[in-house]
MARBA-3410 file (N, C-alpha, C, O; in Angstrom, 1 decimal):
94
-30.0,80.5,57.0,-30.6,79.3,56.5,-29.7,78.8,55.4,-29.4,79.4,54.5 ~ -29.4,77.6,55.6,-28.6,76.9,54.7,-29.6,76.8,53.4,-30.8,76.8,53.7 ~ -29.1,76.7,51.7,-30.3,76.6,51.0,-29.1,75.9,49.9,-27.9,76.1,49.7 ~ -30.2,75.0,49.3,-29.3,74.1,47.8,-30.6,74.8,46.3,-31.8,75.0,46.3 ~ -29.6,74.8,45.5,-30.0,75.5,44.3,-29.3,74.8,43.6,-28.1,74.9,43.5
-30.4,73.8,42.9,-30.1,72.4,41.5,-30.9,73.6,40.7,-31.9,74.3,40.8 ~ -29.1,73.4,39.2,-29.8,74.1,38.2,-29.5,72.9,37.0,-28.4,72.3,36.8 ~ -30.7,72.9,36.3,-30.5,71.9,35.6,-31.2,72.7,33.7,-32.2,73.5,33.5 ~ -30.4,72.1,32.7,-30.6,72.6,31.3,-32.2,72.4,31.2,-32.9,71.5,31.7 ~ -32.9,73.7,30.3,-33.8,73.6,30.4,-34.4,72.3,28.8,-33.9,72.1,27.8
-35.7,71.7,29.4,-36.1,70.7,28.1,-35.5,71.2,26.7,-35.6,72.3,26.3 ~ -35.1,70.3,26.3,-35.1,71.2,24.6,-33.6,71.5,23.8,-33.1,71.4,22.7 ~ -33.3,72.0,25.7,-31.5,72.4,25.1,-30.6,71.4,25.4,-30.3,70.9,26.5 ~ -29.9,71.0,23.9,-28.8,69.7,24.0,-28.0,70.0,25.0,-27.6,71.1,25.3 ~ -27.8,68.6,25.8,-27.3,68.5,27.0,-25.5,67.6,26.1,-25.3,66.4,26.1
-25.0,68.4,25.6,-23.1,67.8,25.2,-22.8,67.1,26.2,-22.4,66.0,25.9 ~ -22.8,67.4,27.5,-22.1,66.8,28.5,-22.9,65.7,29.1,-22.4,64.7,29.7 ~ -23.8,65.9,28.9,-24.6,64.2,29.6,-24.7,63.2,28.4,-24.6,62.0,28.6 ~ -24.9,63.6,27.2,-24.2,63.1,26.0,-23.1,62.5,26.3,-23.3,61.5,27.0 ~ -21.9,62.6,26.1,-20.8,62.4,26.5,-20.6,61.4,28.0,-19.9,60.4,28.3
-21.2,61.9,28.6,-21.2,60.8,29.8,-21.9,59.7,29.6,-21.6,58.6,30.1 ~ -23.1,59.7,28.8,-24.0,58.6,29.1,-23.3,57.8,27.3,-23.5,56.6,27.2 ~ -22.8,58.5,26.3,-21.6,56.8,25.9,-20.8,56.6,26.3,-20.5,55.5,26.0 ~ -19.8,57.3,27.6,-18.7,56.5,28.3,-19.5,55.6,29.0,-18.9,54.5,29.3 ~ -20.8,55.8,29.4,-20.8,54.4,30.6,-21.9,53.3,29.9,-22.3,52.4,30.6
-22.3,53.4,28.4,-22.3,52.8,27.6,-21.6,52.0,27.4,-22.0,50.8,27.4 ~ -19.8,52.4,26.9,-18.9,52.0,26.6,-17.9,50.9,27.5,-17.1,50.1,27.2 ~ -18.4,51.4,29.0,-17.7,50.7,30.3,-19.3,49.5,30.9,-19.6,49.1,32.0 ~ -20.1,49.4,29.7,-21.2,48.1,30.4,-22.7,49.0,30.7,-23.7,48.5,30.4 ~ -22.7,50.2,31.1,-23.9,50.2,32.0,-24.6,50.9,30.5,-24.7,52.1,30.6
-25.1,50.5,29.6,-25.9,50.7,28.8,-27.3,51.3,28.8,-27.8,52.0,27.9 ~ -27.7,50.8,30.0,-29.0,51.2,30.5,-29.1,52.4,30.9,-30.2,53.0,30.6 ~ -28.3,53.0,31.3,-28.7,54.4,31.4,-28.8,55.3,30.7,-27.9,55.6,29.9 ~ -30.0,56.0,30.7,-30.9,56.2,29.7,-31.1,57.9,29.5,-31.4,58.3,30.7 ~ -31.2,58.8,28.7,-31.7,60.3,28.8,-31.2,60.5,30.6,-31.7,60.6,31.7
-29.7,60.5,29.9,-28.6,61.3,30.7,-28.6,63.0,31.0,-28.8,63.5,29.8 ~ -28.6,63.7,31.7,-28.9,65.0,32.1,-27.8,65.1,33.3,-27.6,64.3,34.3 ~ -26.9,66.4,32.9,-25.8,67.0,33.7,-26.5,68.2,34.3,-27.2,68.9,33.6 ~ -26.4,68.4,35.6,-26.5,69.9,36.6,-25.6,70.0,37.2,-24.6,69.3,37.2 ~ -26.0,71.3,38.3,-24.8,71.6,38.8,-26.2,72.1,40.4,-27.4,72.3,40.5
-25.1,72.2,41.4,-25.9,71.9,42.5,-24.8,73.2,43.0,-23.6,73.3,42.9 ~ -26.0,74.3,43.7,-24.8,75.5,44.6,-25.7,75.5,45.9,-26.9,75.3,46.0 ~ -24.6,75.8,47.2,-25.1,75.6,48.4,-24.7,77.1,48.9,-23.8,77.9,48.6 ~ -25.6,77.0,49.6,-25.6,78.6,50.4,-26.0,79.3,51.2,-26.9,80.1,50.9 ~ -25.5,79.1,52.2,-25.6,80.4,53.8,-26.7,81.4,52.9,-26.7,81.5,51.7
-27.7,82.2,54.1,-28.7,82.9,53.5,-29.0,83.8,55.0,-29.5,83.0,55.8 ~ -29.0,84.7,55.4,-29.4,84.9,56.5,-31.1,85.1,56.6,-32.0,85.4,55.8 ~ -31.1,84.7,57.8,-33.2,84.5,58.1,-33.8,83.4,58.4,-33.3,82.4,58.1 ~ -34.6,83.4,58.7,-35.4,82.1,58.7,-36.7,82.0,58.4,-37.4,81.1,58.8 ~ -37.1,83.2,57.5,-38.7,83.2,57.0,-38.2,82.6,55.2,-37.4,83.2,54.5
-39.0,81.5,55.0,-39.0,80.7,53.8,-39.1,81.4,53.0,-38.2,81.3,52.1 ~ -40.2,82.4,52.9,-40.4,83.2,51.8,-39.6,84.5,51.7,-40.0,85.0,50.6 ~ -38.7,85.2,52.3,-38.2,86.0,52.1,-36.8,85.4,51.8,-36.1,86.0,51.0 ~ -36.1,83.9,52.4,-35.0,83.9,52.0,-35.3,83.4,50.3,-34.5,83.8,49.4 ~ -36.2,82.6,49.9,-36.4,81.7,49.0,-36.5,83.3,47.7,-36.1,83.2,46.5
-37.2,84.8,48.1,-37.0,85.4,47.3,-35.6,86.0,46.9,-35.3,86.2,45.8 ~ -34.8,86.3,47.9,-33.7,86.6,47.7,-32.7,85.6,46.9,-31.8,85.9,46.0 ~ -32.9,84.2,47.2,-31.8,83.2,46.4,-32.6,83.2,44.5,-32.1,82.9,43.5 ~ -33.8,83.6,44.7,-34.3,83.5,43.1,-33.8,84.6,42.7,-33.9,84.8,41.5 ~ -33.0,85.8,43.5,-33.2,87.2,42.9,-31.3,86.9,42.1,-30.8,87.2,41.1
-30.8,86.1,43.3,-29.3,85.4,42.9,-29.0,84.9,42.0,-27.9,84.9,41.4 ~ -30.6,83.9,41.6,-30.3,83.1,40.6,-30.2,83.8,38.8,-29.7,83.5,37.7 ~ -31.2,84.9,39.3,-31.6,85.7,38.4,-30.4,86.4,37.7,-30.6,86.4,36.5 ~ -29.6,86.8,38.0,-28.7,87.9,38.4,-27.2,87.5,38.3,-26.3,88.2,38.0 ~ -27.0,86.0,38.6,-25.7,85.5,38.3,-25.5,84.2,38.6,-24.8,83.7,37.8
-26.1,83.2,39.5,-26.0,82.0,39.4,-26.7,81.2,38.3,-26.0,80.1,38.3 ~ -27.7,81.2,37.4,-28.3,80.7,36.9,-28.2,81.2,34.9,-28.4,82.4,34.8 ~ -27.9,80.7,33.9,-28.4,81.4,32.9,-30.1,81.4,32.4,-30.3,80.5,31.7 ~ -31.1,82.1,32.6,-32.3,81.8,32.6,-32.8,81.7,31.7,-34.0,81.3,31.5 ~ -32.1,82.0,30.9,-32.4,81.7,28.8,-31.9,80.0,29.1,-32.9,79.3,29.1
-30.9,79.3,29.3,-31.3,78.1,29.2,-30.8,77.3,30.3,-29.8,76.5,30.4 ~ -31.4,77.4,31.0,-31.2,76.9,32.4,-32.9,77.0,33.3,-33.8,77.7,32.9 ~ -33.0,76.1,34.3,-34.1,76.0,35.0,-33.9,75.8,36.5,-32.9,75.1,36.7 ~ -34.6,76.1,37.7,-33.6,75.8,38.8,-34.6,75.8,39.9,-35.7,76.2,39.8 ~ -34.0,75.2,41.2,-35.1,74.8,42.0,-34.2,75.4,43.0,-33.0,75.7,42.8
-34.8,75.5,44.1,-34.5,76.4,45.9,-34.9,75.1,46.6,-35.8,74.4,46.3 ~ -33.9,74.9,47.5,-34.6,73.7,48.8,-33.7,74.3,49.9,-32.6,74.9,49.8 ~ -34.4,73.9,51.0,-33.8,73.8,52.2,-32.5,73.3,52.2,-32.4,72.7,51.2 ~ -31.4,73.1,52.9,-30.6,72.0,52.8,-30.3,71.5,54.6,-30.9,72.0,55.6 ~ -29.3,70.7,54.5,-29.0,70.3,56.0,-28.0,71.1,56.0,-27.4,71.4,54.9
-27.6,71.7,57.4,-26.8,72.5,57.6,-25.8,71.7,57.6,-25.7,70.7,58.3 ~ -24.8,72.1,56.7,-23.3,71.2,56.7,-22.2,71.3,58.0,-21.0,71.4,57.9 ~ -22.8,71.4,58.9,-22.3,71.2,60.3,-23.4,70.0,60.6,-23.4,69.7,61.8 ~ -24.2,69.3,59.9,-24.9,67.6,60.8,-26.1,68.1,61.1,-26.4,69.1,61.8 ~ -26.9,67.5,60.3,-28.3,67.2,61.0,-29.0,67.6,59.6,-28.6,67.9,58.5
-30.4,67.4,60.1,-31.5,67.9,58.9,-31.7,67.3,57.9,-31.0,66.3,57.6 ~ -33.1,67.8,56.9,-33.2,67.1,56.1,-33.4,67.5,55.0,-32.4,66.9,54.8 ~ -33.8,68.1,53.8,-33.4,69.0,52.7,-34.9,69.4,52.4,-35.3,68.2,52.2 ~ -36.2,70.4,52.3,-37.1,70.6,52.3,-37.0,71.4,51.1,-36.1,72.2,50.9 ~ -38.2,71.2,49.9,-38.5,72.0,48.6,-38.5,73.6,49.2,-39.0,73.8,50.3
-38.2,74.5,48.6,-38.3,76.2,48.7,-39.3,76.5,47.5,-40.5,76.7,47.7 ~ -38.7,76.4,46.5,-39.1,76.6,45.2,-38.6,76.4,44.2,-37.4,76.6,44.2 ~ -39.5,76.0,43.0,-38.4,75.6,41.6,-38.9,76.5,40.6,-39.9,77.2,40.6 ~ -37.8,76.4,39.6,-38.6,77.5,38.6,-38.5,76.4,37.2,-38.9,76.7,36.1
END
């Protein structure tokens, strides 16, 4: 099972880099954009097809080395298999 894991800073902790992005496009006109927030998105082969056993294995990943969980927060979805087709379904977020 193909799976996407958006990890995104948790409330609270200064985001430097969305900072930084959101006065460059400030600075190039688009002003409006507003409580700027940077993540990072990992895709990944999973073997299985029961929701709940892959969706526990990718939290045990996240646990363990993809994620910092002191300040980081992160969500499990389905994804489309990057060979075409599909459509990206929630797993779980934390």
């Amino acid at each position: 099972m193909r799976v996407r894991v958006l990890v995104r800073l948790k409330p609270g902790i200064m985001d430097v880099q969305g900072t930084a992005i959101q006065r460059a496009l400030a600075g190039l006109g688009f002003a409006e954009a507003g409580d700027l927030r940077v993540g990072k998105v990992i895709e990944l082969d999973v073997p299985g097809s029961d929701l709940a056993s892959v969706r526990g294995r990718v939290d045990e990943m996240c646990r363990k080395l993809l994620v910092n969980p002191v300040l980081e927060d992160w969500s499990v979805e389905a994804a489309p298999d990057h060979r075409g087709g599909g459509v990206a379904a929630p797993l779980s977020a934390r």
